[in-house]
C-alpha positions in Angstrom: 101.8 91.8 76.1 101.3 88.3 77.0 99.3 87.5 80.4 102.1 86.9 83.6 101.7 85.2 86.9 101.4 89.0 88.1 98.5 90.1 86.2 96.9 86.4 87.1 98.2 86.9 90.6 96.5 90.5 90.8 93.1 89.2 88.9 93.1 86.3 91.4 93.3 88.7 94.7 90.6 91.4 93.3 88.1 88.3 93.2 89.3 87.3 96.4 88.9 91.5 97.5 92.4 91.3 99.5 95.5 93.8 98.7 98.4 91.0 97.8 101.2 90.5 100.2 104.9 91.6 98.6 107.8 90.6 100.3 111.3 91.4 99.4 114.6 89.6 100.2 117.9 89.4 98.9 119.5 87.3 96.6 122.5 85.2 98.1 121.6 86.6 101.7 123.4 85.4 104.0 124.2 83.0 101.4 122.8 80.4 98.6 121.3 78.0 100.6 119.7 80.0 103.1 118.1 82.5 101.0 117.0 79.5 98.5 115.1 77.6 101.6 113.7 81.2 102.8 112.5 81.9 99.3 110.7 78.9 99.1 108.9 78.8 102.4 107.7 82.3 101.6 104.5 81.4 99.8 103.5 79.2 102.4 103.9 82.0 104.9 101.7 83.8 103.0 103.7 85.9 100.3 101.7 86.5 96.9 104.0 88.3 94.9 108.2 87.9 96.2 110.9 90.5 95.1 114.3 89.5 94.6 117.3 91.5 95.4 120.3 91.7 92.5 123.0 92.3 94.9 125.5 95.6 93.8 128.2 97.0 94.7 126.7 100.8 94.6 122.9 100.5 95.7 122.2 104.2 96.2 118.2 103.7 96.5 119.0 101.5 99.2 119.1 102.1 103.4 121.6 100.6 105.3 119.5 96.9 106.0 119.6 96.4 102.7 122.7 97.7 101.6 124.4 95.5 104.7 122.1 92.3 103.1 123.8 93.4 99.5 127.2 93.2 101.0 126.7 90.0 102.7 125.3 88.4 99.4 128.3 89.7 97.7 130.6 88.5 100.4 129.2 84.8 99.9 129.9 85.2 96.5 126.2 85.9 94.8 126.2 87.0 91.5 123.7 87.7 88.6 124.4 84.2 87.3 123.7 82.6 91.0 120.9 84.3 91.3 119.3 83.0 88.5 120.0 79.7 89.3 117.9 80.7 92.8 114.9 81.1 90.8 115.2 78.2 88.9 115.6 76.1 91.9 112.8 78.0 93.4 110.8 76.6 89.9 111.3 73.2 90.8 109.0 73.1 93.3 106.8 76.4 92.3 105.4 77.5 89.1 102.8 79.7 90.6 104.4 82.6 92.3 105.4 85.1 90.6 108.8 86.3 91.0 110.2 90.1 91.0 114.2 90.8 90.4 114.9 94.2 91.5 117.9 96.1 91.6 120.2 98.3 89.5 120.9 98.4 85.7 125.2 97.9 85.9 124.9 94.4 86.6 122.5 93.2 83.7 124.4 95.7 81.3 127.3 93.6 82.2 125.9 90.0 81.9 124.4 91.2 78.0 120.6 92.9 78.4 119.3 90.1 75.5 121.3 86.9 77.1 119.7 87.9 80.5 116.2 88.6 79.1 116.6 85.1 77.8 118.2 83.6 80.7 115.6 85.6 83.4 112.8 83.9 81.1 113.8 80.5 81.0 114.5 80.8 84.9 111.2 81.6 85.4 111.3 85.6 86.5 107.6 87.6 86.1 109.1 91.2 86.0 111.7 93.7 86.8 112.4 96.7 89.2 115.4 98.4 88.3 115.6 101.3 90.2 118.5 103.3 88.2 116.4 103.1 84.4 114.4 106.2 83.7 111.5 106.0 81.6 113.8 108.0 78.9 116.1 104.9 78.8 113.2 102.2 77.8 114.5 101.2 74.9 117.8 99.9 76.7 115.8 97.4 79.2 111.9 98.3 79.6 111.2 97.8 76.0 113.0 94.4 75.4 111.7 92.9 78.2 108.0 93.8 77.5 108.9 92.0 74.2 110.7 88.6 76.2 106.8 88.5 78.1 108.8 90.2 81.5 107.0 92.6 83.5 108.5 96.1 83.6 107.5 98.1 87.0 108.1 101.5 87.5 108.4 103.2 90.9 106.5 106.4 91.5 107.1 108.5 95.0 105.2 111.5 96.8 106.8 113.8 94.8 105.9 112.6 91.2 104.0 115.6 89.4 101.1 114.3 87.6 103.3 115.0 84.1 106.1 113.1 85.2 103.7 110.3 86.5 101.9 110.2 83.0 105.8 109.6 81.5 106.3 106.9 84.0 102.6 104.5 83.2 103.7 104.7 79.8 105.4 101.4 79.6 105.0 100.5 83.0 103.1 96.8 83.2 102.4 94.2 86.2 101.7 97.2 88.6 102.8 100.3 90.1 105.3 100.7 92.7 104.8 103.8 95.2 107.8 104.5 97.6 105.4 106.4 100.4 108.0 107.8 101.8 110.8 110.4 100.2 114.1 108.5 101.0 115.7 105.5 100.7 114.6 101.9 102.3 113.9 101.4 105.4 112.6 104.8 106.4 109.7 105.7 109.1 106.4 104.3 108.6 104.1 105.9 106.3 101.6 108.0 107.2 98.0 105.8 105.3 95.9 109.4 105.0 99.1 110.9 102.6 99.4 107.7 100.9 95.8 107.4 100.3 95.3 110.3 99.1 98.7 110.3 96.6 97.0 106.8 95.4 93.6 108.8 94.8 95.3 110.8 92.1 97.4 107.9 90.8 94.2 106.1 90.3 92.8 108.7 87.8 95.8 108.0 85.6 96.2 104.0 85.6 93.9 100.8 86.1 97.2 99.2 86.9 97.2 97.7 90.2 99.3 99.9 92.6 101.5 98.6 95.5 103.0 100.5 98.8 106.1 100.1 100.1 108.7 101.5 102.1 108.5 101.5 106.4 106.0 98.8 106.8 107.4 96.8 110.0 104.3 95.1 111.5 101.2 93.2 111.0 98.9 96.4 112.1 101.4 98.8 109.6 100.9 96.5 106.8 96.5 96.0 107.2 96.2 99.7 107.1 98.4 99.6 103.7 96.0 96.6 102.8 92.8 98.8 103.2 93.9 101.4 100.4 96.5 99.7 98.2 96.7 96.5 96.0 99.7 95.5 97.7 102.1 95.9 100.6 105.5 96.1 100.2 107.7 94.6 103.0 111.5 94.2 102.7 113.7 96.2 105.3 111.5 94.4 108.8 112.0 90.9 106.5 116.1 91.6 105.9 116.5 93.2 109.8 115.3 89.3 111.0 118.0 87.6 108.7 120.7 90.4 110.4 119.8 89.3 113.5 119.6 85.8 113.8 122.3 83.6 115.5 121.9 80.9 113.1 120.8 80.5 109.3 118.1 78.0 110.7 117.1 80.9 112.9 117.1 83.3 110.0 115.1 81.6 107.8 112.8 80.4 110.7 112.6 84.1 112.5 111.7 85.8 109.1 109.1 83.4 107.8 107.3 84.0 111.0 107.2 87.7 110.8 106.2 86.8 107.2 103.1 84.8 108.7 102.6 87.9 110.9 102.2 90.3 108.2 100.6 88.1 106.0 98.0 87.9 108.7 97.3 91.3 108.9 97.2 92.0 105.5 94.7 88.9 104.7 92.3 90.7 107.8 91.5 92.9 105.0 88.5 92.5 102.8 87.3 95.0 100.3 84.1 93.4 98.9 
């Protein structure tokens, strides 16, 4: 497979000995505009890798922060189509970070798996987490994309046996996903002794790089991640600022600074 701005992304953090700094936020959310200007103030709050949200109707992986940011993207009238168009206005003025779409399979079946691999591409997306594709389906989405030059990234969780987790790296590219905690987003902070030791047996089986997510809420949270992962994961605390603010300027202002925050913690982190 062809290099991606997440393998150059990854290479360019190991050199610099810092875990990279994920953040996730949802398409459309609260609506076009405001998600586009949040997007692209992201990087310079310190984001290294961001993760997109496909908005569905039925996100069962999902907790209710996200789920809620799903309905309010859908409300404003966000679709596949639109968000695609977010990430190539986010290229206009970006060509360097990479870009994650994540979400469910129903929507891309519906747009046509080839015109989307095709579209994605030319809009400028890095790689893919959809959450609803088991490694026995890779030859409906995982496959072709690996072809189009798109990351596919596989989630693996506490309770993935070393068999199943041998089925999972099999195609998997870009890096690893580990949900630390069994449940949906936005659960209670994970514990960094369980997670390092589930990465300690990951690590036997891939060289990919391997990023933690799932109840990371603060700067402190997110530096103990950075001391055993390649990446933290940060998406509920992120979509729980755009909930609360009175304003979109306040939104997009509130949630770039909790960015900053945990960009900060993450970046106190040095592993050379």
């Amino acid at each position: 497979m062809i290099e991606t701005r997440i393998d150059r992304r990854f290479a360019a953090l190991a050199k610099e000995g810092r875990s990279a700094f994920i953040t996730f936020v949802m398409s459309g959310d609260p609506d076009h505009e405001t998600a586009l200007k949040l997007i692209k103030g992201l990087p310079g709050a310190g984001a290294d890798i961001i993760e997109v949200g496909m908005p569905f109707t039925d996100p069962m992986a999902d907790g209710p922060a996200i789920q809620q940011a799903g309905l309010r993207a859908l409300a404003s009238g966000t679709t596949l189509k639109s968000t695609l168009r977010l990430i190539r206005e986010f290229r206009e003025t970006d060509n360097e970070t990479p870009i994650v779409l994540m979400g469910y399979f129903n929507p891309i079946y519906s747009y046509g798996v080839e015109q989307f691999l095709k579209d994605g591409k030319e809009a400028g997306i890095d790689g893919l987490i959809i959450v609803d594709l088991p490694s026995e389906e890779d030859d409906e989405l995982c496959l072709p994309a690996i072809k189009a030059g798109i990351n596919f990234i596989r989630l693996a969780t506490p309770t993935t046996d070393d068999k199943r987790l041998s089925t999972i790296l099999k195609n998997t590219s870009g890096f690893l996903y580990y949900v630390s905690i069994a449940g949906t987003t936005g659960a209670a902070a994970p514990e960094p002794r369980d997670v390092a030791a589930s990465l300690e047996r990951i690590r036997k089986a891939t060289t990919l790089p391997i990023a933690v997510g799932f109840g990371i809420r603060t700067g402190e949270q997110a530096a103990e991640i950075a001391k055993i992962a390649d990446g933290a994961v940060v998406g509920t605390a992120l979509i729980d600022r755009i909930a609360a603010a009175k304003s979109k300027d306040e939104a997009v202002a509130s949630t770039l600074e909790l960015a900053a925050e945990l960009s900060a913690g993450i970046r106190s982190v040095t592993k050379n």
